[in-house]
Structures are given as structure tokens and as C-alpha cells.
Backbone as CSV, one residue per row, in Angstrom:
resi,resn,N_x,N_y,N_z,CA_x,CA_y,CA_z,C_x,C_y,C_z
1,UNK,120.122,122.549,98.926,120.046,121.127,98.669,119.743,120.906,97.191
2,UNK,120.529,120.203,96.567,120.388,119.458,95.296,119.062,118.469,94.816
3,UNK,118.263,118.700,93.798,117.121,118.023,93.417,117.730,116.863,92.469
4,UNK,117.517,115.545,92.464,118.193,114.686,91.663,117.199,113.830,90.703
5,UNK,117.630,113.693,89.511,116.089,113.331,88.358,116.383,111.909,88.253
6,UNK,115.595,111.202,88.648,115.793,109.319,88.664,114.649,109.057,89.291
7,UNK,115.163,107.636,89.774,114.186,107.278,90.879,114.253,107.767,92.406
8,UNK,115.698,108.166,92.879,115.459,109.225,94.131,115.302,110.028,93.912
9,UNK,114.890,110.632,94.689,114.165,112.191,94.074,114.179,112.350,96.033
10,UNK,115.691,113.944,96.271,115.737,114.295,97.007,115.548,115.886,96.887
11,UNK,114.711,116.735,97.503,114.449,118.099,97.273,114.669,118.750,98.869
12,UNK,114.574,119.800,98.801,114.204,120.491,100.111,113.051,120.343,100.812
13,UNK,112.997,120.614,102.414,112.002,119.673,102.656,110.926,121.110,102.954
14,UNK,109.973,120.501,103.432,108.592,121.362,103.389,108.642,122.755,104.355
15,UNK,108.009,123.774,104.878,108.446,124.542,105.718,108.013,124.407,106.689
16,UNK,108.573,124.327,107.632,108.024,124.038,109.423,106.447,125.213,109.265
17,UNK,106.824,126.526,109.089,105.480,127.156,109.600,104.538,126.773,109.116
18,UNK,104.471,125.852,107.471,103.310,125.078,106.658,102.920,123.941,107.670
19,UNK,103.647,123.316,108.070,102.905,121.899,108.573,103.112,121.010,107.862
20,UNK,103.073,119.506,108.327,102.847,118.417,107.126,101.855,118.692,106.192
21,UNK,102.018,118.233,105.374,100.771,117.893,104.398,99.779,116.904,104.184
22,UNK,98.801,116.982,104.829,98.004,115.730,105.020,96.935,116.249,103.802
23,UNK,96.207,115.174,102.973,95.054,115.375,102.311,94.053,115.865,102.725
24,UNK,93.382,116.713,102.757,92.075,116.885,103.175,90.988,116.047,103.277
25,UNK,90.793,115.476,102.348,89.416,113.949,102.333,90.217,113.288,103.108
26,UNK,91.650,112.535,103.438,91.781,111.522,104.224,91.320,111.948,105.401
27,UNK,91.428,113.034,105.889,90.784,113.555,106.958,89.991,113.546,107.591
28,UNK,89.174,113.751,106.589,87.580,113.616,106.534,87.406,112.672,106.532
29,UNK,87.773,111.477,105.866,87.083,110.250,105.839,87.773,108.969,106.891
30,UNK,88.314,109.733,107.854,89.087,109.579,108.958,87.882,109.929,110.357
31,UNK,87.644,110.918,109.980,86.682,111.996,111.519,86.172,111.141,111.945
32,UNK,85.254,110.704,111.356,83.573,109.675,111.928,84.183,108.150,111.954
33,UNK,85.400,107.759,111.666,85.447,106.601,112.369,86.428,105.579,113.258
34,UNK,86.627,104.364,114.097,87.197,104.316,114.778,88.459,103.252,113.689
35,UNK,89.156,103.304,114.582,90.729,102.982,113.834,90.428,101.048,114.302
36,UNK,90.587,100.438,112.829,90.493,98.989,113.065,89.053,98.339,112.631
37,UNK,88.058,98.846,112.560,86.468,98.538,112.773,86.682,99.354,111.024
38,UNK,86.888,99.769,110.707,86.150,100.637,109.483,87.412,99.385,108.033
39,UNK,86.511,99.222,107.144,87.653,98.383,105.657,88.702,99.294,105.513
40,UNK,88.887,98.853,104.279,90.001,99.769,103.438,89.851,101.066,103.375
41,UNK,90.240,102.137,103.011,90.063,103.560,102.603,90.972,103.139,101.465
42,UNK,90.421,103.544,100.031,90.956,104.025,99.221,91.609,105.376,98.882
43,UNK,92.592,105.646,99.004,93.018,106.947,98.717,94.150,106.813,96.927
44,UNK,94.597,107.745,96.576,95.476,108.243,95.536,96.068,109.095,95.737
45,UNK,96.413,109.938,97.017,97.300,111.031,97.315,98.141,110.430,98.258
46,UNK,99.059,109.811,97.243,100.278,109.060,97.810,101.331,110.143,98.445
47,UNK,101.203,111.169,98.061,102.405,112.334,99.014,101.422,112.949,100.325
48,UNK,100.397,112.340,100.460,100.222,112.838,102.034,101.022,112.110,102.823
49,UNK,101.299,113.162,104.241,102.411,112.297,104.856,101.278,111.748,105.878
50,UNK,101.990,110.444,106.482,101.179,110.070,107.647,100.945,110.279,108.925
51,UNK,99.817,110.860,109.780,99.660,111.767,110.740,99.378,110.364,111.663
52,UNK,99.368,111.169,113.195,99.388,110.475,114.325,97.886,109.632,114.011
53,UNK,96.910,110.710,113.890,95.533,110.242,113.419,94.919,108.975,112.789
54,UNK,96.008,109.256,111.909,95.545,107.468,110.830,96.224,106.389,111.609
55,UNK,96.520,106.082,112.526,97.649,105.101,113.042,96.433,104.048,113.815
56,UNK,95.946,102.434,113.008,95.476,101.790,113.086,94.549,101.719,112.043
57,UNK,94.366,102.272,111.135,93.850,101.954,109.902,94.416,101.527,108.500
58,UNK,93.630,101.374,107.907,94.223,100.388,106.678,93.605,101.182,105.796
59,UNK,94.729,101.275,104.538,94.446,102.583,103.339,94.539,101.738,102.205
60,UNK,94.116,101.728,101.158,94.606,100.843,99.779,95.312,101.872,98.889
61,UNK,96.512,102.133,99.197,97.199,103.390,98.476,97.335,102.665,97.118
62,UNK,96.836,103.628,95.735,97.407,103.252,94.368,98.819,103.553,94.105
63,UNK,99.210,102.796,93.424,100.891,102.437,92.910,100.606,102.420,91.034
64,UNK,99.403,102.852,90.961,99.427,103.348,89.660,98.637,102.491,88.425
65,UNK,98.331,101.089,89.028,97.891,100.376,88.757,96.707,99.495,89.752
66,UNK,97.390,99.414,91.122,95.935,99.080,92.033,96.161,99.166,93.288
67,UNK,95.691,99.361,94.261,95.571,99.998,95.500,95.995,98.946,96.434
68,UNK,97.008,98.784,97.205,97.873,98.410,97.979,97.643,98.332,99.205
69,UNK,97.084,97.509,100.066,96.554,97.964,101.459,98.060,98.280,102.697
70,UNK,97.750,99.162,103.333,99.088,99.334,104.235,98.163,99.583,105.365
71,UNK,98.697,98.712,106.190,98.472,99.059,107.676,98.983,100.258,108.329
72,UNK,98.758,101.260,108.943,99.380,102.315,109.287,99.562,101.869,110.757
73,UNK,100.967,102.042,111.073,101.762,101.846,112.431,102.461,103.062,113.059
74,UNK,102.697,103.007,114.427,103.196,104.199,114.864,104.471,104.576,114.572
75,UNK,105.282,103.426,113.963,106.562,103.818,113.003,106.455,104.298,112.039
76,UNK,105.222,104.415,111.175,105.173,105.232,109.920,104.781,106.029,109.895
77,UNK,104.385,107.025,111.402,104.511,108.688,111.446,105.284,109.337,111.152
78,UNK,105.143,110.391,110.200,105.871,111.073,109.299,106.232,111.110,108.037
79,UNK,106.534,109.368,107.412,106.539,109.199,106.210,105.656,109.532,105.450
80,UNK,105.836,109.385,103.861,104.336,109.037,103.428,103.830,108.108,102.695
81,UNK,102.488,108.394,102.182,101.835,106.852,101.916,102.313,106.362,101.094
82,UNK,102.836,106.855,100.118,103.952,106.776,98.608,105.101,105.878,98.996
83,UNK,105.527,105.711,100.055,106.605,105.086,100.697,106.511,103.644,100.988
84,UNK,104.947,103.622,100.726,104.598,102.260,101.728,103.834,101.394,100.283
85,UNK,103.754,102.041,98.764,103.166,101.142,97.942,104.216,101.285,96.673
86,UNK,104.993,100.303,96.650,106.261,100.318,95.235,105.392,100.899,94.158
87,UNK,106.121,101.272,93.216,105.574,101.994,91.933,106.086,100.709,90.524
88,UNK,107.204,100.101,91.352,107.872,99.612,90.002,108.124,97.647,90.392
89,UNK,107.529,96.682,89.937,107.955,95.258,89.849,109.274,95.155,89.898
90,UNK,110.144,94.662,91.165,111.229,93.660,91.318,110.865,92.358,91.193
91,UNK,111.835,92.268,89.750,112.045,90.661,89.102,112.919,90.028,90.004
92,UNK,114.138,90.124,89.828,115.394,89.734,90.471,116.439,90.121,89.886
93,UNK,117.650,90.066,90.323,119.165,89.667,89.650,119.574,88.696,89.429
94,UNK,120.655,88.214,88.673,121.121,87.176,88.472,121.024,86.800,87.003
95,UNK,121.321,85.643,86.445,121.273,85.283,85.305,121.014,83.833,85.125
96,UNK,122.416,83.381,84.455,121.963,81.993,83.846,122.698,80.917,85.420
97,UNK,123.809,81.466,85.864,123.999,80.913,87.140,123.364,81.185,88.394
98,UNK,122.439,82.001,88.869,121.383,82.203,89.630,120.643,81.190,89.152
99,UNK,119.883,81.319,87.853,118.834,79.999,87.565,119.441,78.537,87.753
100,UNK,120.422,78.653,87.463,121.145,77.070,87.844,120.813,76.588,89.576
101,UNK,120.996,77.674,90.014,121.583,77.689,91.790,120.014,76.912,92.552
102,UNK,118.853,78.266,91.401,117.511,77.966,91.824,116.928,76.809,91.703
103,UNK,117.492,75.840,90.473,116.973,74.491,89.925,117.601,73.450,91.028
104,UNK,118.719,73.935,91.000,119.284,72.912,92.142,118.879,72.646,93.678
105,UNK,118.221,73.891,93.991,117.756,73.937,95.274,116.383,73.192,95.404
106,UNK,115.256,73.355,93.965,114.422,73.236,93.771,114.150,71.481,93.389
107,UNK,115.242,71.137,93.022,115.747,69.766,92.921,115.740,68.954,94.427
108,UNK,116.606,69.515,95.111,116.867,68.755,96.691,115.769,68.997,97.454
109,UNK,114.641,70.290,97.355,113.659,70.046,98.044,112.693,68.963,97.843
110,UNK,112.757,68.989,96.417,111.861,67.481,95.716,112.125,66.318,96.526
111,UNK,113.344,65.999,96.802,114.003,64.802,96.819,114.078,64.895,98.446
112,UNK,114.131,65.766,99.046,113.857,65.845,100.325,112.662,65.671,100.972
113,UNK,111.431,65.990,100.176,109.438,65.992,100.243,109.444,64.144,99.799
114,UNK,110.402,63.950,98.701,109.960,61.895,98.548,110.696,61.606,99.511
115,UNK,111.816,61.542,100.160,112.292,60.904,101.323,111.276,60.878,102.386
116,UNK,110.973,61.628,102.764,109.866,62.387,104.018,108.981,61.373,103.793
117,UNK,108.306,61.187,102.547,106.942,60.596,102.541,106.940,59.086,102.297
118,UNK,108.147,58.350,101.060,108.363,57.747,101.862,108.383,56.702,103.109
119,UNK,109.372,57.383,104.053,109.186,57.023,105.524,107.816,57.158,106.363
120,UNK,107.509,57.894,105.959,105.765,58.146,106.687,104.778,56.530,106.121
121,UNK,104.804,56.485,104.561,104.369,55.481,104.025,105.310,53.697,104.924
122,UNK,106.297,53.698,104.818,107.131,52.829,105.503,106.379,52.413,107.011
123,UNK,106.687,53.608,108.057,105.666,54.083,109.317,104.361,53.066,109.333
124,UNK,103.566,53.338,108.381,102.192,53.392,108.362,102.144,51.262,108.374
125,UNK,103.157,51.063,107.570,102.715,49.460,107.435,103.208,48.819,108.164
């Protein structure tokens, strides 16, 4: 399998006789308590993958700048925590006709909120 240098980044995968890779402290700081009742866990070992174990707790994974809370669900066994906190700000696409499209929409909701009120005011007398 081919390793690719960007933002995907596909490698070979881990070896069955290793096991996932779970962190050790999440572990630990997993043992002593019950799933739902305990805050955030802060962690920074965004390549642990997520075990059956953590499934009902809430982690504040860092993205490099600040810790991201993710609910852990029984669909996100296997992934990992890296998966669940972006690294990088989506602005948008578009340009100068996107911004047009947005003003215009942003226009008729206006004018749709004074109609509304308005009639409510009308209503009232």
C-alpha cells in the first residue's frame, strides 16, 4: 500500500497480533469511572483508536489549538479520536456570486421577519 503526503494520509494498517492502539492514561482515567456521570476528559492522543470501553463518555480531544468535546458512540468504535476533532477551519467556497446569492437570501428573510410582525401588530389592535 502506497503512503500519500497531503492531507490524506493513507498507510498500511496496524498488525492484527498488536491490537488497536489505545492510550494508556485514557485507560486509566477511564477504570474508576462510570460512562455519562464523570465531565470532560481531556486527552491529546488524538491517534488512539476508540475502544468499546469509552462508549458514553465525553473527551475534549485537542485539534491543536483547543479541546473539542466528542461524545463517544457505538458507531465510533474503531475510529480514532483524531477523526472526530478537524485540525483545519472551513471558510467556504464561492466568491463574489455566492456573496450575492447570500445577500439576497439574507434580504427576503428581513422582509419576510417585517411582514410576520407586522400582521401580529395588525392582530393585536
Amino acid at each position: 500500500m502506497v503512503c500519500f503526503s497531503g492531507q490524506l494520509k493513507w498507510c498500511m494498517a496496524r498488525s492484527l497480533k498488536k491490537g488497536p492502539y489505545v492510550d494508556a492514561n485514557l485507560l486509566k482515567k477511564i477504570a474508576g469511572q462510570k460512562s455519562g456521570e464523570s465531565g470532560v476528559i481531556k486527552t491529546w492522543a488524538r491517534r488512539s483508536q476508540i475502544s468499546p470501553e469509552m462508549v458514553g463518555f465525553t473527551f475534549g480531544v485537542h485539534n491543536g489549538r483547543s479541546h473539542i468535546e466528542v461524545l463517544i458512540m457505538e458507531e465510533m468504535v474503531g475510529h480514532r479520536l483524531g477523526e472526530f476533532s478537524p485540525t483545519r477551519k472551513f471558510t467556504k467556497h464561492g466568491g463574489k456570486m455566492q456573496k450575492e446569492i447570500e445577500t439576497k437570501a439574507k434580504e427576503s428573510e428581513i422582509a419576510v421577519a417585517q411582514a410576520a410582525k407586522t400582521t401580529v401588530s395588525e392582530a393585536k389592535k
